[in-house]
MIDO-472823 format. One line per field, with one value per residue (C-alpha): residue number from 1; residue in one letter; x, y, z. Coordinates in pm, 1 decimal, always signed. Each point is the difference from the previous one (the first is absolute). Layout:
N
nr = (NUM; ...)
rest = (A; ...)
px = (X; ...)
py = (Y; ...)
pz = (Z; ...)
END
This chain:
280
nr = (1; 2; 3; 4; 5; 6; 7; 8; 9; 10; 11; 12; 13; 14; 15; 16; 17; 18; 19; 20; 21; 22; 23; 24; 25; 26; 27; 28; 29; 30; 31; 32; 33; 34; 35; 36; 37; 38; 39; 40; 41; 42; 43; 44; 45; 46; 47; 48; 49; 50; 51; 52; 53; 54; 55; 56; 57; 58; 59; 60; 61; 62; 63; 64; 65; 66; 67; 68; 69; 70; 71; 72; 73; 74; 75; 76; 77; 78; 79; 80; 81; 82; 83; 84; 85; 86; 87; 88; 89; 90; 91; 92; 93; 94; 95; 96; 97; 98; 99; 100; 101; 102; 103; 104; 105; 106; 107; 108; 109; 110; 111; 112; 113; 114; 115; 116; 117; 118; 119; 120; 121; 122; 123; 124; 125; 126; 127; 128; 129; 130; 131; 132; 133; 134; 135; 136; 137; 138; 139; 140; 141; 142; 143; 144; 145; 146; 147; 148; 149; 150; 151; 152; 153; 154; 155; 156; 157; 158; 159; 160; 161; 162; 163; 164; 165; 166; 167; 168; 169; 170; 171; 172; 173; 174; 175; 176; 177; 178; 179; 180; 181; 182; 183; 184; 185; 186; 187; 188; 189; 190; 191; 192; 193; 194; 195; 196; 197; 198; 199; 200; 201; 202; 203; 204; 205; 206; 207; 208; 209; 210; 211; 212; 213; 214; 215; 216; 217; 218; 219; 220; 221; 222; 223; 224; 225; 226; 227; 228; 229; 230; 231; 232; 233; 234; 235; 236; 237; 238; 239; 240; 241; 242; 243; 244; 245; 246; 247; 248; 249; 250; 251; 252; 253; 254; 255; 256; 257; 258; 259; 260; 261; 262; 263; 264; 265; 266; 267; 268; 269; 270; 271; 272; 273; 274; 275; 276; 277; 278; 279; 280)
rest = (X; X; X; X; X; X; X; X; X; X; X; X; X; X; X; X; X; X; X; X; X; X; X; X; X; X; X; X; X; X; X; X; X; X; X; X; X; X; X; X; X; X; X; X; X; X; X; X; X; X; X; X; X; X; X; X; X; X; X; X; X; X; X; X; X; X; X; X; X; X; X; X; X; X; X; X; X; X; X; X; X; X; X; X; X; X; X; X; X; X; X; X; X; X; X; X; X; X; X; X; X; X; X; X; X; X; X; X; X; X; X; X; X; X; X; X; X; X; X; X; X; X; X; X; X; X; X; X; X; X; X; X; X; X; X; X; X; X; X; X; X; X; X; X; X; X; X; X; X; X; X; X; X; X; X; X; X; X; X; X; X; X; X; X; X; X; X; X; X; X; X; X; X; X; X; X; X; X; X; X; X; X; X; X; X; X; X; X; X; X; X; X; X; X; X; X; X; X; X; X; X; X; X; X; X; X; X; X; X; X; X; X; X; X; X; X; X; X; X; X; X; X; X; X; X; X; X; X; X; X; X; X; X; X; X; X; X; X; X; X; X; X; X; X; X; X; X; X; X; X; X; X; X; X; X; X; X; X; X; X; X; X; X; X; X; X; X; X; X; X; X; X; X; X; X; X; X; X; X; X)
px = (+0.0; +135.9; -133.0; +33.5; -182.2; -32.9; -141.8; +124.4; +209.0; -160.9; -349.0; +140.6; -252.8; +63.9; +48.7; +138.9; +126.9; -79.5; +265.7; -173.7; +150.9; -380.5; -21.9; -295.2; -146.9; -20.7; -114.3; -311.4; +148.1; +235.9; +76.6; +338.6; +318.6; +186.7; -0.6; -251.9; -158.7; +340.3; +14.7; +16.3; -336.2; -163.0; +263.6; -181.0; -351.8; +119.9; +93.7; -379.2; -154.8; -145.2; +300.2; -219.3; -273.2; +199.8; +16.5; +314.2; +250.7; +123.8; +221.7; +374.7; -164.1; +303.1; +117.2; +70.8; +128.2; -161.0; -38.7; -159.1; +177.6; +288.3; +24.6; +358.8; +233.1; +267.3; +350.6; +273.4; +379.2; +257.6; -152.5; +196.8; +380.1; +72.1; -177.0; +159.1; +360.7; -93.9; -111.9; +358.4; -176.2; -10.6; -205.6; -276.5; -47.4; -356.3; -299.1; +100.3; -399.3; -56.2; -284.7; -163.5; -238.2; -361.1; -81.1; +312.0; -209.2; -51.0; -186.4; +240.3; +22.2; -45.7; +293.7; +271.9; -15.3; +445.8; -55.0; +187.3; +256.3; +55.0; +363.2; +33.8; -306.1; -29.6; -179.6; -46.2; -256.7; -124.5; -230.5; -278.7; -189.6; -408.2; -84.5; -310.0; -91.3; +126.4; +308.2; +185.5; +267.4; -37.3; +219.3; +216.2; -197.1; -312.6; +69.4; -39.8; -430.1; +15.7; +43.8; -248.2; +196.9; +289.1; +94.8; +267.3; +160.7; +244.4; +175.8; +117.4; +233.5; +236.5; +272.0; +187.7; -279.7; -17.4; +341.0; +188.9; -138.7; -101.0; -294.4; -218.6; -3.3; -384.7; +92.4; +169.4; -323.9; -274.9; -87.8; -334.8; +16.1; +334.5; -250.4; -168.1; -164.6; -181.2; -115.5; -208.8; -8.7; +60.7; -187.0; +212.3; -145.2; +134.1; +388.9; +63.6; +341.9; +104.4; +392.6; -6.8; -92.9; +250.1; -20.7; +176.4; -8.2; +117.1; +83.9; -70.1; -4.9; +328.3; -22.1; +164.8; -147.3; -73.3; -22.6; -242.7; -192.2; +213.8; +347.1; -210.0; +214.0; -304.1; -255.0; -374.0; -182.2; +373.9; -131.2; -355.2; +99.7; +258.0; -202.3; -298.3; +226.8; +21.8; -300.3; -350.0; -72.6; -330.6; -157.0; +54.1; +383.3; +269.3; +378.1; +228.3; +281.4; +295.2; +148.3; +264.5; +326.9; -14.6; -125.3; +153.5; +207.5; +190.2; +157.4; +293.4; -38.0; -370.2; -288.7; -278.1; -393.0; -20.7; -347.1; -73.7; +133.0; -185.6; -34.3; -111.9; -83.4; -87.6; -82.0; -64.4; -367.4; -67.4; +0.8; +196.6; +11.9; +90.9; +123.5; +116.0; +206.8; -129.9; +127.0; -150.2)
py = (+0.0; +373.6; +227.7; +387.5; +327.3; +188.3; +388.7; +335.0; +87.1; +31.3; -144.2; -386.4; -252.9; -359.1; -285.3; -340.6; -67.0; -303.1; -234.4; +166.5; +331.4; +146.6; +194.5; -98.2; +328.4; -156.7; +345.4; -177.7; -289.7; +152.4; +390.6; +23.8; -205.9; +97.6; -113.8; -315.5; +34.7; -147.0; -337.7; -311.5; -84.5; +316.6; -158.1; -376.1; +165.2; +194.3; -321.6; -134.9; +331.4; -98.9; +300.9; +1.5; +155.5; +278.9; +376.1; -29.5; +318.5; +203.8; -149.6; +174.4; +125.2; +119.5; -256.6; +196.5; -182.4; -315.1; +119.2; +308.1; +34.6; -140.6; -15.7; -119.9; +35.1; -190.4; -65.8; -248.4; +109.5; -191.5; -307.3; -121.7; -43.4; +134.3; +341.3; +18.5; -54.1; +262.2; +235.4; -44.0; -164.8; -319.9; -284.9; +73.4; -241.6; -20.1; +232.2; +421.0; +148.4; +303.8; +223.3; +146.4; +274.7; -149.5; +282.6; -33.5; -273.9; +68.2; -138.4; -254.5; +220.6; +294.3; +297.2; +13.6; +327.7; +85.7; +299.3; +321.3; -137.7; -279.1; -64.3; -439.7; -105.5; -363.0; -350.8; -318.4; -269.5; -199.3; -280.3; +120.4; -268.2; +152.2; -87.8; -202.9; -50.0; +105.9; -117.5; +22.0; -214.5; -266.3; -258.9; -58.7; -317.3; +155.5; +336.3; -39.1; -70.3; +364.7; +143.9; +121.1; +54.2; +168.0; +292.2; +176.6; +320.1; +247.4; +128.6; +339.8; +117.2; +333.1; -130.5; +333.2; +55.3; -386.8; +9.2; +275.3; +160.2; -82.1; -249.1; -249.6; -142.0; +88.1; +394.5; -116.8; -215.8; +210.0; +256.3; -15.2; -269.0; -154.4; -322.6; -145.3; -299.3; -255.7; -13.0; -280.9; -173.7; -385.2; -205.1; -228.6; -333.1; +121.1; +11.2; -343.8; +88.7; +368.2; -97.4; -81.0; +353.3; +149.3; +421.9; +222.3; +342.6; +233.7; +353.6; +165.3; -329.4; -138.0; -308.7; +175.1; -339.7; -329.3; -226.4; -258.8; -8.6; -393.7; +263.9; +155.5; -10.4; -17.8; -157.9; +156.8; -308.4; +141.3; +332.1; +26.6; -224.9; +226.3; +347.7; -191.8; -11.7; +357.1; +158.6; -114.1; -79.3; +118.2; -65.5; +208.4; +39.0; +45.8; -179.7; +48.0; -260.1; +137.2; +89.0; -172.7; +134.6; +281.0; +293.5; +321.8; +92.0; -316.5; +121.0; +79.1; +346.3; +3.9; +47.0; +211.9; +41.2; +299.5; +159.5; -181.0; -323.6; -314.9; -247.6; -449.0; -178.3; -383.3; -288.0; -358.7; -11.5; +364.6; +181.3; +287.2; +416.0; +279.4; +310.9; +350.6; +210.5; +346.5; +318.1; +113.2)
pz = (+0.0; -105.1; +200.8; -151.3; +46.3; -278.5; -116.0; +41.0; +270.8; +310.3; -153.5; -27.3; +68.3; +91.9; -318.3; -89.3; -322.7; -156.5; -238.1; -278.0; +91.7; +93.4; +314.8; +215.8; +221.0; +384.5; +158.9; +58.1; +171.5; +170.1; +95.5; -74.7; +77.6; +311.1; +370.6; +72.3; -351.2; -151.0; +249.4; -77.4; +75.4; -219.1; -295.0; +45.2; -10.4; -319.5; -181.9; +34.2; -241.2; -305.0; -164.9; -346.4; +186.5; +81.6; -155.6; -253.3; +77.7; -295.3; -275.4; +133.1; +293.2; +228.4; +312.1; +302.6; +289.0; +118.5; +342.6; +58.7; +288.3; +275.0; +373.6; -0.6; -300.4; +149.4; -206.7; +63.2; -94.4; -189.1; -32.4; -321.3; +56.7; -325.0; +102.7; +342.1; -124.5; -280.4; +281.9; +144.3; +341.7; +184.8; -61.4; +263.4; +295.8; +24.8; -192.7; -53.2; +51.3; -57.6; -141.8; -340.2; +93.9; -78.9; -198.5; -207.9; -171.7; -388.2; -313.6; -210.8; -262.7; +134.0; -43.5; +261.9; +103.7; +83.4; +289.0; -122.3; +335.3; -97.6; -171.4; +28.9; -89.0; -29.9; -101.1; +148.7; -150.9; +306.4; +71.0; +241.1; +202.8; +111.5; +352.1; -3.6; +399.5; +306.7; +62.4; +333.8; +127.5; -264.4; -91.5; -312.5; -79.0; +16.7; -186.4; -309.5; +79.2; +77.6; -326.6; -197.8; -288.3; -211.0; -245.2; -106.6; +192.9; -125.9; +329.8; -168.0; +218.2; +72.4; +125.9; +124.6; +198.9; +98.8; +60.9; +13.9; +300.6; +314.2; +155.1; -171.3; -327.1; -8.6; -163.9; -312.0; -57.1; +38.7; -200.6; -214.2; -260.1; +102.3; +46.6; -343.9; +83.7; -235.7; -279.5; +137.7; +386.7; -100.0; +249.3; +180.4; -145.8; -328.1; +151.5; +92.7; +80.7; +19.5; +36.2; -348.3; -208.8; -251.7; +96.0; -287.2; -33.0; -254.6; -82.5; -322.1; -162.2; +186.7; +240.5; +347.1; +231.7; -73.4; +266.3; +149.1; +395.0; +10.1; +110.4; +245.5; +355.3; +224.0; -217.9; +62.4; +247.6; +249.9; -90.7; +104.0; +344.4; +88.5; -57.6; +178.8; +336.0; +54.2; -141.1; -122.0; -389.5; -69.0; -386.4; -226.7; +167.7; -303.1; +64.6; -337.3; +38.8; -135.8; -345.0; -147.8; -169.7; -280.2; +225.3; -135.5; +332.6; -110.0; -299.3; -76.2; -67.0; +182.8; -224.7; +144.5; -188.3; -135.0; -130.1; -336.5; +97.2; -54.5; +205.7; -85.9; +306.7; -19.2; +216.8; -95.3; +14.1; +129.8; -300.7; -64.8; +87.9; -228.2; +164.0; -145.8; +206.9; +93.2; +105.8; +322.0)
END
């Protein structure tokens, strides 16, 4: 099941599309998608709707993101050893958390919008795991039955102000849009295995990353037990697991997006985003 809202921005209702590529209007099955109204159970009740009775969206109707909105956007640091030995820093011990902004979240295709302070603006193709119930203190073995499903995140991230001054990693991943999510939410029956997705991304037509979730450090059932010991994982909840190696910091010189840039983000099964770069 692909779960997508669609319309203008700020006026997206609620769809599914189907294998045919139709887009099947849910806002009368379902308000919109975030919080309880994206759990597991309101995903099992969706799979028993006779779809073809449903109002058909617009043919190239635009996808914003497939969750209206986020109570935690929650990250997790150099979780491919390629990326971390790029990023000139140790392989991590356990899980790096930190934090998106929630309203850094942005349509998949949606521009990019580079604030006029920003000078290292950056990518990072991710795969995102959906909370689907409320998990707290769970274990690895069981973790996996808590996800409602998957999509693709860009982390955009400035790294001078992620890195280059002082506190959290949270400022250099913040700012509006630095979060495009989708273009679909793949429900979790549909991703047997999520440690086996190819993610690429590329820049003006180039191929910067291309790596698969099977290099991941802390793979995601790790993931969602650790974060579940220290805070509660409500649905809806957003973790993006890492990026691998091909981030523009890691370049020798660095490569930074710059307004006109284009950017090609895919995931094995997830679809893909288009971005443009914006000037602020």
């Amino acid at each position: 099941m692909k779960l997508v809202r669609f319309g203008a921005e700020g006026q997206e209702r609620p769809g599914i599309l189907q294998d045919n590529g139709t887009i099947r209007d849910l806002s009368g099955v379902v308000e919109d998608f975030a919080g309880s109204a994206i759990s597991c159970d309101v995903i099992e009740k969706l799979k028993t709707i006779d779809l073809d009775s449903l109002p058909e969206a617009d043919k190239g109707v635009r996808l914003g993101s497939p969750l209206a909105s986020i109570g935690n956007f929650i990250c997790v640091g150099l979780n491919y050893t390629n990326h971390a030995k790029e990023s000139n820093l140790p392989i991590p011990a356990e899980p790096i958390l930190f934090n998106k902004a929630p309203n850094s979240l942005n349509g998949p295709n949606d521009p990019v919008i580079k604030p006029d302070n920003a000078n290292k603006l950056d990518w990072e193709v991710e795969l995102a795991v959906v909370i689907g119930r409320p998990a707290y203190r769970v274990s690895r073995a069981d973790a996996l039955s808590y996800v409602a499903g998957y999509a693709i995140c860009n982390d955009v991230s400035e790294r001078s102000w992620q890195a280059e001054g002082t506190g959290q990693w949270v400022k250099g991943k913040s700012a509006p849009t630095f979060g495009p999510l989708g273009p679909w939410l793949v429900s979790a029956d549909e991703i047997p295995d999520p440690q086996t997705l190819d993610l690429t991304l590329e820049l003006n037509g180039k191929v910067m990353q291309s790596g698969s979730s099977a290099d991941m450090i802390f793979p995601i059932d790790e993931i969602i037990a650790f974060t579940s010991q220290f805070m509660k994982l409500e649905p809806g909840d957003v973790i993006t697991t890492g990026t691998p190696a091909g981030v523009g910091m890691g370049f020798k010189p660095q490569i930074w997006l710059q307004a006109g840039d284009e950017m090609r983000l895919t995931v094995t099964g997830l679809g893909e985003q288009r971005q443009t770069v914006q000037a602020g």
